[in-house]
ROVEXTOR-198569 format. One record per residue (C-alpha): residue in three letters; x, y, z. Coordinates in steps of 0.25 Angstrom, whole numbers, plus 5000, padded with zeros to 4 digits. Example, Ala and Ser with C-alpha at 12.3 -4.5 7.8 and 13.67 -1.06 7.14 Angstrom:
BEGIN
ALA504949825031
SER505549965029
This chain:
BEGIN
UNK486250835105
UNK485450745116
UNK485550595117
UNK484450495124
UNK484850365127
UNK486150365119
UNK485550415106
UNK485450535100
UNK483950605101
UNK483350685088
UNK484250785089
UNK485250705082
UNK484450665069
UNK483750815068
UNK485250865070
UNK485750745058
UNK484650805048
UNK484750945051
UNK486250925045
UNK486150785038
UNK486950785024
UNK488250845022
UNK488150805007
UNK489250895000
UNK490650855007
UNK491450975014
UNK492851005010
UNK493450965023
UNK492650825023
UNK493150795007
UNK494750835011
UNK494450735023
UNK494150625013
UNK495250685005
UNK496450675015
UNK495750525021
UNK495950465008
UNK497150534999
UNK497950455012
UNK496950345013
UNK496250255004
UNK497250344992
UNK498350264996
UNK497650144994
UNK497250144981
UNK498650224979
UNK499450124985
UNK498550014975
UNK498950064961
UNK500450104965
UNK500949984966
UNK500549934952
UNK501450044944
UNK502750004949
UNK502749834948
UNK503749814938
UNK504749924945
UNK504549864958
UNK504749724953
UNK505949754948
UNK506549834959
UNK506349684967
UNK506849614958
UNK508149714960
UNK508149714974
UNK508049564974
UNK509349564965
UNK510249674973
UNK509749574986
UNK509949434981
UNK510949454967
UNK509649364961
UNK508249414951
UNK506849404961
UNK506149284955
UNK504749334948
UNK504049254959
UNK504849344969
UNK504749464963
UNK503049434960
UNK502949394975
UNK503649514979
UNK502949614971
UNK501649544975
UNK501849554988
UNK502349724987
UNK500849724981
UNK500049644988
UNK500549675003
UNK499749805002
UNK498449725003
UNK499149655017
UNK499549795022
UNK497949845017
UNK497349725025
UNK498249765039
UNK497849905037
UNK496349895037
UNK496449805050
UNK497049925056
UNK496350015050
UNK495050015058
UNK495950035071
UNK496650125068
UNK495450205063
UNK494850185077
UNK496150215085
UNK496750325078
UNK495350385073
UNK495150385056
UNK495950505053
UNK497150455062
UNK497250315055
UNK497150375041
UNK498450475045
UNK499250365052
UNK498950265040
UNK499850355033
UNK501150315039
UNK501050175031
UNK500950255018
UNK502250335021
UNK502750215026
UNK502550145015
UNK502850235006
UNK504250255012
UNK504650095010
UNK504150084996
UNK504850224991
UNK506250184998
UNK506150024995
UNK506950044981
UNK507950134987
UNK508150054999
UNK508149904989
UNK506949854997
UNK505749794991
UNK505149735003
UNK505049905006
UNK503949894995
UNK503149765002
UNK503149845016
UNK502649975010
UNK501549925002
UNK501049845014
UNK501049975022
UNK500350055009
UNK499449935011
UNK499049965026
UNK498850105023
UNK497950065012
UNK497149975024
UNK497150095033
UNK496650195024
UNK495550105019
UNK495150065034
UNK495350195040
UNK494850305026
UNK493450245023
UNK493250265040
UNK493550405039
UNK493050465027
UNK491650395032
UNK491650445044
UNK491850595042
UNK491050585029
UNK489650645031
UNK488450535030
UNK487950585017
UNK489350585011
UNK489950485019
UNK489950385005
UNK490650494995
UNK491550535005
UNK491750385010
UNK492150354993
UNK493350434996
UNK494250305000
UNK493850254985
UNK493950374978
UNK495550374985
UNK495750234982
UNK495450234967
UNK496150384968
UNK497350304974
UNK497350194964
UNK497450294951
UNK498450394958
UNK499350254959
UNK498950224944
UNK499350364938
UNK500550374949
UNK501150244946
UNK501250284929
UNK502650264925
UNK502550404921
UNK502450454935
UNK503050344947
UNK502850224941
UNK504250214937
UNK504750254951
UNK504050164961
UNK504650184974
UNK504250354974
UNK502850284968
UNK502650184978
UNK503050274990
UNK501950394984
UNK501150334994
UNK501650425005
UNK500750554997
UNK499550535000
UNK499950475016
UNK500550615017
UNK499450685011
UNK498550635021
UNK499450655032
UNK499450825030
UNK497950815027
UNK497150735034
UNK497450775048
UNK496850915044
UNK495450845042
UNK494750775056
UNK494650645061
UNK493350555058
UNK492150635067
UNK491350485068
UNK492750445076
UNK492850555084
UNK491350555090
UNK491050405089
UNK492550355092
UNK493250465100
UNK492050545107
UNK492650675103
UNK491450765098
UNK492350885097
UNK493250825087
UNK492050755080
UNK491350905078
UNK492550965072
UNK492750845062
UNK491350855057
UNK491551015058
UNK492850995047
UNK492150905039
UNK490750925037
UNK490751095042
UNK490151145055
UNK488751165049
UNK488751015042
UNK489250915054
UNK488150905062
UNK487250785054
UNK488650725054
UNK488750735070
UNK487550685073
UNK487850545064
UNK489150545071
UNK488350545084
UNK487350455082
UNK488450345079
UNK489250365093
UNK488150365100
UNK487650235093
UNK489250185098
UNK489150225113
UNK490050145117
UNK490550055106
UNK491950035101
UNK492550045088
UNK492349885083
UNK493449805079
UNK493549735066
UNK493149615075
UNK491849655082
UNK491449665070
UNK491249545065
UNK490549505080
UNK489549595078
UNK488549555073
UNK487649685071
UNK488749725059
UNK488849595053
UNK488249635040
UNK489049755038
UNK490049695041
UNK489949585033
UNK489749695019
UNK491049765023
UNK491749645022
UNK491049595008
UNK491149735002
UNK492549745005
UNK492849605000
UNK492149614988
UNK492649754985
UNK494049684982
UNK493349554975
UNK492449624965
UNK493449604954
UNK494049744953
UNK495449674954
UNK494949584945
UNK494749704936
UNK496049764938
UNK496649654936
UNK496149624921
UNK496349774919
UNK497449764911
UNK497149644904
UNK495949714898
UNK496649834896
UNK497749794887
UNK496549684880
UNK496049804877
UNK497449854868
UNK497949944880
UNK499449944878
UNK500149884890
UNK500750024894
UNK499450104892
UNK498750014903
UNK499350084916
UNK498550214910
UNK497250144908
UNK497450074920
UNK497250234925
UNK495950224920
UNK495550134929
UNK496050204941
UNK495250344936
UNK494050244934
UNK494050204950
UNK494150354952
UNK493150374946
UNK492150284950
UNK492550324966
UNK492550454962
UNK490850414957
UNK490550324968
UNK490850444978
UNK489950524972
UNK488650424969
UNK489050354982
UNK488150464991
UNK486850454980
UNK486850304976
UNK487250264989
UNK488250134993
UNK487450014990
UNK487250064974
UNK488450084972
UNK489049974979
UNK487949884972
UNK487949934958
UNK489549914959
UNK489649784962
UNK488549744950
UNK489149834941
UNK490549754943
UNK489649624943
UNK489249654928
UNK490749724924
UNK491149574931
UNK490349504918
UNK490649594908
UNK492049584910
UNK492149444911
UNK491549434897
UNK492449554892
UNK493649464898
UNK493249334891
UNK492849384878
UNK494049484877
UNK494549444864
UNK493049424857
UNK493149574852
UNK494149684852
UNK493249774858
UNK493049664871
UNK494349724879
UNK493749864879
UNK492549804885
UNK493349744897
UNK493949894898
UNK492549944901
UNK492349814909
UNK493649854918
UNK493250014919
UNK491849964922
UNK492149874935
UNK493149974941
UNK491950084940
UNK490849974946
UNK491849944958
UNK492350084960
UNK490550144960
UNK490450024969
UNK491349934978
UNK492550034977
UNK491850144984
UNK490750104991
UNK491449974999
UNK492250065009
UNK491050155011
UNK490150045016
UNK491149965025
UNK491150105033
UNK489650125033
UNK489050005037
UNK489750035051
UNK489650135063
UNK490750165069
UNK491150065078
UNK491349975067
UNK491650065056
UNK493250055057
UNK493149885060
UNK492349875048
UNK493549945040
UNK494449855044
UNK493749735040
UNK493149775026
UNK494649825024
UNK495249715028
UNK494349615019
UNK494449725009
UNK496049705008
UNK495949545011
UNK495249554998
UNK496149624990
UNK497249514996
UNK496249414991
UNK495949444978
UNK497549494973
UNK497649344979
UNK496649264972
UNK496249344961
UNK497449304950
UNK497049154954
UNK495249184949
UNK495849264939
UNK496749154933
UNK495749044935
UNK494449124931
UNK495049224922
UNK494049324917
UNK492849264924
UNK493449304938
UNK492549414935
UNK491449324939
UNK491949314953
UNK491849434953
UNK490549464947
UNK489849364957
UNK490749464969
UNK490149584964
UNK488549534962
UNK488749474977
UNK489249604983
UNK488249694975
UNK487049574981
UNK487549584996
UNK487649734996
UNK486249764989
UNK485749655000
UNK486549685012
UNK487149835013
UNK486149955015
UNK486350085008
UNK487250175016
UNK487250295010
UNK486850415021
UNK486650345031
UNK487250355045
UNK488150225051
UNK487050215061
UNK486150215050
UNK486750115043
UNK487150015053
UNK485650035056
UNK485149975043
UNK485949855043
UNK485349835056
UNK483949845051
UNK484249785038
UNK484849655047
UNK483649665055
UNK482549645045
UNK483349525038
UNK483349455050
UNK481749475053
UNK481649435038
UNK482549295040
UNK481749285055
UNK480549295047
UNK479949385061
UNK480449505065
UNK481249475077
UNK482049545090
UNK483049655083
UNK484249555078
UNK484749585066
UNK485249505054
UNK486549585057
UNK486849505072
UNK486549365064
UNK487549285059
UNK487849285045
């Protein structure tokens, strides 16, 4: 392999196409995914729905605890604030675990942060199973923030992995294995927390979360490190054959290996960017600007909104109060579902129309379900429309925003910048969940059903700035990529100029 003037010669592009598509996944590439993500983003969604099934036992188990301490009942405002706060500091401990997620990615390497990342899970899972034994409910608020920092970790540190060893031509079906977990994660807590399993015991519930952290701490040592940061960050080309070797098969890494080059040669001499520099370079300031929108708008799009009307909708619809935890199921399967689909169209369609088509899908769901709402009681048959309406927007978002967000905010960076730009979309990706459980009851209360429009106007906004802004991604190469957002800046900034001018791009203006 020969090199002039710190690029690579054709041997390099004959060498890529001789041995371009790896297109059907090995079995050592798919158990990778496997062990990244029963660990990782599994626990997130996991950690999500558990938390739902035991609210009543929980409640009442402070209320004891405040009686054996103070010989007086917990004040409902007390008990509310408590219980809020057991629930809601997992968004706290989500938001400190993506700022350090990045680094520890960096400094520990992708497979070593996914590992380590596991001692909050056990951790955590050792407060919350002893906190009724030992009478302690402030056990519970400590643990779920720790749940909470693995859940920012593993969506940080996972996406960054599973992208990174991913061929290019699969990198998006493999890359949907943080959704696919998730929405996995959130019906496994579902079905779990049935009072017909664990729901009636919550401490050996809540404390299940150690499984999958001791799952991934037998398996995923067996599978190698990301070989993107073994070449590009380490320098160790050894180690960087083996890993493609055990992933892709001796006969199949080479195309691989000559991507991988091409990129650290293209970062001779740069460092891993903080979450800082980013925002000071001004050749990155449109992608950095669609991470931040995405992952913003894949919280404010209404799917809480949604979940939160579910079981109003359900029991209009003459759903018996106790049958609605089974139906709520359906939702979960649904999500499953629709990840499961987005994997596979996500390599043919390609990430812009899917991304697009799920945001004006939502849109138009956002209208029908504001007329469902309002005109509720005008027909018996009404509430089995809002039903569909409910199924139909989990769908859009989960062909859409649910699976292509995470994929892009890896994508539109090489890899100097790929782990700082994880840490900021998670960052704001959590800050919105803060924001919305925040503000939402209050739009709800004042808009009532027509909150949907917020919403609606969200989602056409999104689906406008992505068809004008984000290129397709699909097969391409980060260098690639990066590439075409140069170009794309440049020739919006000849056509403002009205002339063609020196090579500035509309990238290194100011927004």
């Amino acid at each position: 392999m020969t090199r002039e003037n710190g690029n690579i010669t054709e041997s390099l592009p004959l060498l890529k196409d001789r041995h371009e598509q790896i297109r059907i996944p090995s079995k050592s590439l798919l158990f990778a995914v496997w062990a990244a993500c029963i660990g990782g983003t599994f626990q997130y969604g996991y950690n999500i729905s558990v938390v739902n099934a035991p609210t009543k036992a929980v409640q009442s188990f402070i209320n004891e605890t405040w009686m054996e301490r103070y010989n007086a009942g917990i004040s409902e405002q007390m008990l509310t604030l408590l219980w809020s706060t057991i629930v809601s500091i997992f968004t706290i401990g989500g938001f400190v675990g993506s700022s350090v997620g990045g680094t520890l990615a960096i400094k520990c390497g992708r497979k070593g942060a996914l590992l380590i990342n596991n001692a909050f899970a056990l951790l955590a899972a050792l407060l919350m199973g002893i906190s009724r034994p030992v009478g302690l409910f402030e056990l519970l608020i400590v643990g779920r923030f720790l749940t909470g920092v693995n859940a920012g970790i593993s969506l940080c540190v996972q996406p960054l992995y599973l992208g990174e060893i991913a061929p290019r031509a699969l990198r998006g079906a493999m890359a949907m294995g943080t959704s696919i977990f998730i929405t996995g994660g959130i019906f496994t807590g579902q079905v779990v927390g049935l009072n017909e399993l664990l729901g009636g015991n919550w401490p050996i519930l809540l404390s299940t979360t150690c499984i999958p952290a001791v799952v991934q701490l037998l398996v995923l040592p067996w599978f190698p490190e990301s070989p993107r940061y073994l070449l590009i960050d380490k320098g160790d080309e050894g180690a960087c054959d083996k890993a493609l070797k055990q992933l892709h098969g001796a006969d199949k890494y080479l195309g691989e290996k000559a991507d991988i080059e091409k990129e650290r040669l293209n970062a001779v001499g740069v460092k891993p960017k903080k979450p800082w520099e980013l925002f000071s370079d001004r050749s990155l300031r449109w992608q950095l600007v669609t991470i931040i929108l995405i992952n913003i708008f894949q919280q404010l799009n209404g799917i809480n909104a949604i979940y939160f009307y579910a079981d109003y909708v359900f029991t209009e619809a003459g759903i018996p109060a106790q049958r609605i935890p089974y139906v709520t199921l359906g939702t979960g399967a649904c999500e499953c579902m629709t990840a499961l689909t987005c994997g596979m169209l996500i390599e043919s369609l390609g990430r812009r129309a899917l991304i697009i088509g799920g945001y004006s899908l939502m849109a138009f769901w956002c209208i029908c379900f504001t007329l469902t709402l309002t005109f509720q009681e005008a027909s018996p048959w009404v509430p089995y429309l809002s039903v569909i309406c409910v199924f139909a927007f989990i769908l859009s978002f989960g062909l859409g925003p649910g699976g292509v967000t995470n994929i892009l905010s890896g994508e539109l960076f090489t890899q100097a910048g790929r782990p700082a730009a994880y840490m900021i979309g998670g960052s704001v990706n959590w800050l919105s969940v803060f924001l919305i459980g925040m503000t939402f009851p209050f739009i709800e209360s004042g808009l009532k059903q027509y909150c949907f429009l917020v919403f609606l106007v969200i989602c056409v906004m999104v689906a406008t700035y992505i068809f004008l802004v984000v290129p397709e991604t699909k097969n391409k190469t980060f260098l690639e990529i990066h590439a075409e957002f140069q170009s794309m800046g440049k020739k919006r900034r000849n056509q403002v100029d009205g002339a063609d001018g020196p090579s500035q791009t509309l990238l290194s203006t100011s927004l």
